[in-house]
C-alpha positions, 0 to 999 in steps of 0.5 A, spaced: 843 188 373 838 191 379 833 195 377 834 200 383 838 201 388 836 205 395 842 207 398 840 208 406 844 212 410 845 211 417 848 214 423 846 212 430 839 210 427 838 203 431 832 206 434 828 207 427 832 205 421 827 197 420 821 201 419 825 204 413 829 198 411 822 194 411 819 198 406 824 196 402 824 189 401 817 188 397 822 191 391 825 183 391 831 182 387 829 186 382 832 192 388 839 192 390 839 196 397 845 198 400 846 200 407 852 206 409 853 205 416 857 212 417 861 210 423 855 209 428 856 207 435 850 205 437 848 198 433 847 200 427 852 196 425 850 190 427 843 191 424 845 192 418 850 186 418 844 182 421 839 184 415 845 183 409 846 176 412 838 174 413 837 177 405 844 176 401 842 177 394 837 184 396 842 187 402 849 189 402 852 192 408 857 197 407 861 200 414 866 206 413 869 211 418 864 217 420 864 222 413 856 226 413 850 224 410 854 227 402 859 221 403 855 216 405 851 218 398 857 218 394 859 211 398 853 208 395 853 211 389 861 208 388 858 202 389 851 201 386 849 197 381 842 199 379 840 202 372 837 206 377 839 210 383 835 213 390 836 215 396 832 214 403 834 217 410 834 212 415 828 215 419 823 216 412 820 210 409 817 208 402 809 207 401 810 199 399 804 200 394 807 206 390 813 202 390 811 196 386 808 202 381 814 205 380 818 199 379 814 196 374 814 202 371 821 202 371 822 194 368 818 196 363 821 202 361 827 198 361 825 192 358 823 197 353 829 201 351 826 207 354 829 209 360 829 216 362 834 220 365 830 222 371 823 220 374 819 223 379 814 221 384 811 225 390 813 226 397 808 226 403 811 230 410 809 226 416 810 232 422 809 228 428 808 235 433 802 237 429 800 229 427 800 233 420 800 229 412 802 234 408 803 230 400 807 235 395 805 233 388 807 236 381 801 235 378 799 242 372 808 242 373 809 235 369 805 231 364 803 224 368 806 218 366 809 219 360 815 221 358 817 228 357 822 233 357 823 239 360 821 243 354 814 240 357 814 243 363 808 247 366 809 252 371 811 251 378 808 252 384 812 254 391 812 247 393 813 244 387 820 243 388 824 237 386 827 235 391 832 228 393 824 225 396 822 225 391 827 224 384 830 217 382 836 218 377 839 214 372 846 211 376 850 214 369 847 221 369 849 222 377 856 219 374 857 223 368 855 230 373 862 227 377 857 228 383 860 228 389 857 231 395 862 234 401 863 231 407 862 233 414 856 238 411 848 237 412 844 240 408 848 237 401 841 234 399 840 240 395 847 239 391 843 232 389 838 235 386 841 241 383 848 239 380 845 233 375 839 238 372 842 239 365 845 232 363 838 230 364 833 230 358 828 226 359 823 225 365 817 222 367 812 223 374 807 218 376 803 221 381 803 217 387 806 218 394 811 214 396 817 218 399 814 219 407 818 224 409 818 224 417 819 231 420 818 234 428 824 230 432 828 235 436 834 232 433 834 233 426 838 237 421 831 241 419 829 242 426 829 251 425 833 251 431 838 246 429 837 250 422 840 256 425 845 254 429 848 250 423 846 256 418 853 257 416 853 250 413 847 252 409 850 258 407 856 253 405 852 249 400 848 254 397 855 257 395 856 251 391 850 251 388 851 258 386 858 255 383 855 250 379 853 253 373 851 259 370 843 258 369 843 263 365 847 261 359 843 255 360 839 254 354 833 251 356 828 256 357 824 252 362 829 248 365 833 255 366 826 258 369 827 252 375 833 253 376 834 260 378 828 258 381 832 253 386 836 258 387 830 263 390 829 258 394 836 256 397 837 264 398 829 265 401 832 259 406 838 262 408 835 270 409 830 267 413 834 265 417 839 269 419 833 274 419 829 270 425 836 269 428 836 278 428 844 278 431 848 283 428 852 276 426 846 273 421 845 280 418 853 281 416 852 274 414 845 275 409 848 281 405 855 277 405 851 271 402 847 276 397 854 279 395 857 272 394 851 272 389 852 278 386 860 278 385 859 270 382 854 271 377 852 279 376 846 277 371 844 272 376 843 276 381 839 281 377 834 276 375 834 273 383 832 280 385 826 281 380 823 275 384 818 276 390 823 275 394 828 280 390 823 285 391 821 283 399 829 284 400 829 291 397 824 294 402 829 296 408 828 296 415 824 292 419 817 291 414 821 288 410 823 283 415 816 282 418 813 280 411 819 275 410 818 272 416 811 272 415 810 269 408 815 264 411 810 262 417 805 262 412 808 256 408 810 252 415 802 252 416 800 251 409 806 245 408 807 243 416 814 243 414 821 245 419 
């Protein structure tokens, strides 16, 4: 059996998906890499197939009719064979080094009857536009390199959140959650992360970089333009998350804290936008949003409301939207994320 798999997803990524797949094969058979070619019409295909054929026993090329970024995950996951499970976007790549680090870790864990449900590594935004690295760490959050649970959690920072660069899941825990993310939507990432949290009961982070995540091509869906524009998707999948659980009945202290603060997060992006894009239309929206959450889960809302962004959204007005957008300006200079 494989050790991990890496589910690439691709569409139309002739241009740039080498450099991730590339970084890939220092993992040998110990790595099962899967790529989803989701309906290209470029070459895509014919790369993937090419790679399958000059690396049989790593590689395995799967084609299907055009469903989104979610139901290429859940192809790969319907068809992985790894104890372990991650996801690399076909513009990103792995830093090989850390990739030895953390698959030793994993064969060794393995080898020893230790597996953990969920591990963690550091990401790095490489921004293009501003030639700007940014690594997102999780050191004071997580113990390092041991195996923990969520009772060992120290404080997150903002920018510690966990995010589909940077978790590696056990295959079952995925499967046990019946995760299946929706087709035809962007930004389902976050569904990823979120849904699986309670079944997960053991961890463990190494805190090495080895998820690059590229950012700044006009064309991506982070894009704050594209963001905007396709702001109703966003607004759909934060409504899934809000369905998911309830976290306040979630037993956990700890585990509930992160996750009500993943859902700040979500419901800080989705207000942040519709209040840069200021039409009518958006702001209609963000109190829709918001009387989404309130009518869905009451105490939920309460406790949202008694965060940062909870108090900046009852200053009414313009001033309560100056100092939103600023705080999120703030944030894209610090992190040189969008």
């Amino acid at each position: 059996m494989k050790v991990l798999t890496v589910v690439v997803p691709c569409y139309n990524s002739a241009v740039y998906m080498d450099r991730a797949i590339e970084s890939l094969l220092i993992g040998d058979e110990d790595l099962e890499i899967l790529i989803v070619d989701d309906g290209s019409s470029d070459n895509t295909s014919a790369i993937a197939d090419e790679y399958e054929k000059k690396y049989p026993n790593i590689i395995h090329a799967i084609h299907k009719e055009n469903g989104g970024h979610g139901d290429a995950v859940n192809t790969g996951l319907k068809y992985s064979k790894g104890i372990y499970f991650k996801v690399l976007d076909s513009d990103d790549w792995f830093d090989k080094n850390s990739l030895k680090k953390i698959l030793n870790i994993l064969k060794s864990m393995i080898n020893n009857f230790e597996q953990v449900d969920m591990l963690i590594a550091n990401y790095v935004y490489e921004n293009v536009n501003i030639h700007k690295s940014k690594s997102i760490n999780y050191k004071g959050a997580m113990p390092e390199e041991k195996i923990f649970t969520w009772d060992d959690l120290g404080h997150f920072k903002n920018s510690q959140n966990i995010l589909m660069h940077s978790v590696i899941y056990r295959t079952e825990i995925l499967r046990e959650c019946n995760l299946e993310l929706p087709k035809h939507t962007f930004y389902v990432d976050n569904i990823f992360v979120y849904k699986p949290l309670p079944y997960v009961k053991t961890m463990y982070y190494t805190n090495v970089d080895l998820y690059r995540y590229f950012i700044g091509r006009e064309d991506q869906s982070v894009n704050e333009k594209i963001m905007i524009e396709r702001i109703d998707q966003q607004i759909k999948v934060t409504k899934i998350i809000i369905d998911c659980y309830n976290p306040m009945l979630i037993k956990c202290k700890k585990l509930r804290k992160y996750m009500i603060k993943y859902l700040v997060m979500m419901m800080t992006i989705s207000t942040v936008l519709l209040l840069k894009d200021n039409t009518q239309e958006s702001l209609n929206k963000k109190e829709e949003l918001w009387c989404y959450l309130n009518s869905k889960n009451r105490s939920l809302y309460e406790e949202i409301n008694k965060s940062f962004l909870g108090l900046l959204m009852q200053i009414k007005g313009l001033l309560g939207r100056d100092i939103i957008l600023l705080g999120y300006s703030l944030s894209r200079k610090v992190f040189g994320f969008n």
